[in-house]
C-alpha positions, 0 to 999 in steps of 0.5 A, spaced: 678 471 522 681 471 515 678 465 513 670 467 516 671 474 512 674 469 506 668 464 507 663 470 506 666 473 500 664 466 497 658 465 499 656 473 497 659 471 491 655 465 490 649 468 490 651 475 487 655 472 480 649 468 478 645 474 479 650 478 475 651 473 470 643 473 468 639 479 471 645 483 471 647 483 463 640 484 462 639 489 466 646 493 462 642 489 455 636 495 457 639 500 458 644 500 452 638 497 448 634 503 451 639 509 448 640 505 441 632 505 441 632 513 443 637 515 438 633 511 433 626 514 435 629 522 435 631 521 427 626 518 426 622 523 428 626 528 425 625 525 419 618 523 419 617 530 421 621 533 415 618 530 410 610 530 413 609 538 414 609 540 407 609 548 406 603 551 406 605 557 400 604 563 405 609 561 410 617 563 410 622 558 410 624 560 417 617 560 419 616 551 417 622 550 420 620 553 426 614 549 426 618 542 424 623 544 430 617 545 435 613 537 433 620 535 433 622 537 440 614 535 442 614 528 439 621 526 442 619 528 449 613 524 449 617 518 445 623 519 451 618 519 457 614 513 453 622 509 454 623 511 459 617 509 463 618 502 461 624 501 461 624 503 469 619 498 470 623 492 466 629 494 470 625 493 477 621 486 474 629 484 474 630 486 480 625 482 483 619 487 484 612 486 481 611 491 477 604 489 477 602 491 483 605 498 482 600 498 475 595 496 479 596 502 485 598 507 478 590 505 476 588 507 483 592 513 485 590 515 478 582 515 479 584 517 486 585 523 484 581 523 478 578 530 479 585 534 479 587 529 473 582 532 469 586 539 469 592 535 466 587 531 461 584 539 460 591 542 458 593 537 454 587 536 450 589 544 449 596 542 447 594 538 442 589 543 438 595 548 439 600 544 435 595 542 430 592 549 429 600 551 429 598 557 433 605 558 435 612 555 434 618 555 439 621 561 437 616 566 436 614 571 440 607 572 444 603 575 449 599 571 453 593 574 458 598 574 463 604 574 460 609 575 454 616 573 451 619 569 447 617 561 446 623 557 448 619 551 449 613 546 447 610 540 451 604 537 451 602 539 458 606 548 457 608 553 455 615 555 457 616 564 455 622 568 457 621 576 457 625 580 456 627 581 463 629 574 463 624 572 467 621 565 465 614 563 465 611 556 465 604 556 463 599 550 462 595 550 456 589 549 459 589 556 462 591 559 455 585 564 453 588 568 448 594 568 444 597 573 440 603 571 436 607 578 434 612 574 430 607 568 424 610 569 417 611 577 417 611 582 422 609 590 422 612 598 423 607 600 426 610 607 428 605 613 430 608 620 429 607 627 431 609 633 427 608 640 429 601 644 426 606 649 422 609 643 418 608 643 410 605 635 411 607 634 403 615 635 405 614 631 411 610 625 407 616 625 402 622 626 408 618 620 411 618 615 404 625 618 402 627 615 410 623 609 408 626 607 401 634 609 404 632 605 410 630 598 406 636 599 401 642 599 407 646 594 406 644 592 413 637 592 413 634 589 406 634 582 408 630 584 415 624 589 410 620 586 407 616 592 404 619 599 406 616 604 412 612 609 408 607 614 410 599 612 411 595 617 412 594 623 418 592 619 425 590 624 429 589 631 431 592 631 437 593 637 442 599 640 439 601 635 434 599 633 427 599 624 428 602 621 422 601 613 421 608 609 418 607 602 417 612 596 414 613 589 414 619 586 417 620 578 417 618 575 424 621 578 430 625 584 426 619 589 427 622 593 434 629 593 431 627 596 424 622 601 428 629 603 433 632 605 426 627 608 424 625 612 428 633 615 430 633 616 422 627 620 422 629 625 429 636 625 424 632 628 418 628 632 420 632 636 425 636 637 418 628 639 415 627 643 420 621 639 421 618 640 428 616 634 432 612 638 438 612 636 446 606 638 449 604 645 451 599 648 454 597 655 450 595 662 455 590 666 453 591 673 458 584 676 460 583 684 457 
């Protein structure tokens, strides 16, 4: 009994060693050649890309850094895909397998499904026009047609946003319409306002302005303004208060937290004034 198993561990290793020794190593060759030659590629890119984008004289530092990010993370994908394909193939070639029947089957599968293929072709073609145009970079906040968040993430092909829910949304690029990107080069306060009608509007535009100045002075919020909150013009006549517009400019994706700190200022000093911010009412009229 021993010497039968003994006799077809030798035959097994007969045939196995020569395999090991030639298709093996080979195969252990890719796969270590692949890494190096992905490490190579991915800084390569990243240099290729640091050195090709060249700033345009109206964009932050932060923001081309966010736009080099976004190439980079796009073109190593692509790069790893590309690798990872043909080595796969290789290592199937090693193995025995033909590959070029499978290439032949990946040409009539994909005319198979030609029709459906053209939505991949669509989103990618749109992919591309968004990259090139810099529309939109990783980190940046946007709002879609249907959706809004944060960008986490770029391919050729999506869209990956996060809101602030948390929730994760994956849009292909070819069912993009419109884009609206809240946080390119600068962003705005944009903060309406009511005041009562009895109001002396020339000390509540100077309350406003004195508010602005202190708040784009504070140690902890003079490198986040860009051009202090100030007073506009009168917005509106509403039913029972007078609108003022207050605007600033912030850098990317500061404008909500400077807003918040604004508006706390603003209920703070005014209550100090003795400026009324009115609720809405209604006024009776009795009948004689």
């Amino acid at each position: 009994m021993k010497e039968s198993v003994i006799k077809q561990l030798e035959e097994y290793s007969v045939l196995i060693l020569p395999w090991l020794l030639n298709h093996g190593l080979i195969i252990i060759g890719l796969v270590i050649g692949t890494y190096i030659l992905n490490k190579i590629i991915v800084r390569f890119i990243e240099k290729a890309v640091r050195i090709a984008v060249r700033p345009d004289g109206v964009s932050s530092k932060e923001a081309e850094e966010k736009r080099e990010n976004t190439l980079i993370q796009i073109f190593t994908a692509t790069a790893n895909i590309a690798l990872i394909t043909i080595t796969g193939l290789m290592v199937l070639q090693e193995f025995g397998v033909e590959i070029a029947p499978i290439l032949a089957a990946a040409g009539i599968v994909g005319l198979a499904f030609g029709f459906g293929g053209q939505y991949l072709i669509r989103d990618i073609i749109s992919g591309l026009f968004i990259i090139l145009e810099n529309q939109y970079r990783v980190g940046d906040v946007v709002n879609f047609d249907n959706a809004g968040g944060t960008v986490q993430e770029i391919s050729l092909r999506k869209t990956t946003l996060r809101d602030l829910d948390g929730t994760v949304h994956h849009i292909p690029h070819g069912e993009i319409k419109k884009v609206s990107n809240l946080s390119k080069d600068f962003s705005r306060v944009n903060l309406d306002i009511g005041v009562g009608y009895g109001s002396n509007l020339e000390h509540v535009i100077s309350v406003i302005n004195k508010i602005g100045e202190e708040l784009a002075e504070d140690v902890l919020w003079k490198d986040t303004i860009i051009l202090a909150p100030y007073f506009l013009r009168v917005n509106d006549f509403a039913d029972s208060a007078i609108m003022l517009k207050i605007l600033g400019e912030t850098l990317p994706s500061k404008q909500w937290e400077v807003t918040g700190e604004l508006r706390k200022r603003i209920k703070i000093a005014f209550d100090k004034e003795g400026i009324e911010i009115p609720f809405p009412q209604v006024v009776m009229h009795q009948a004689k």
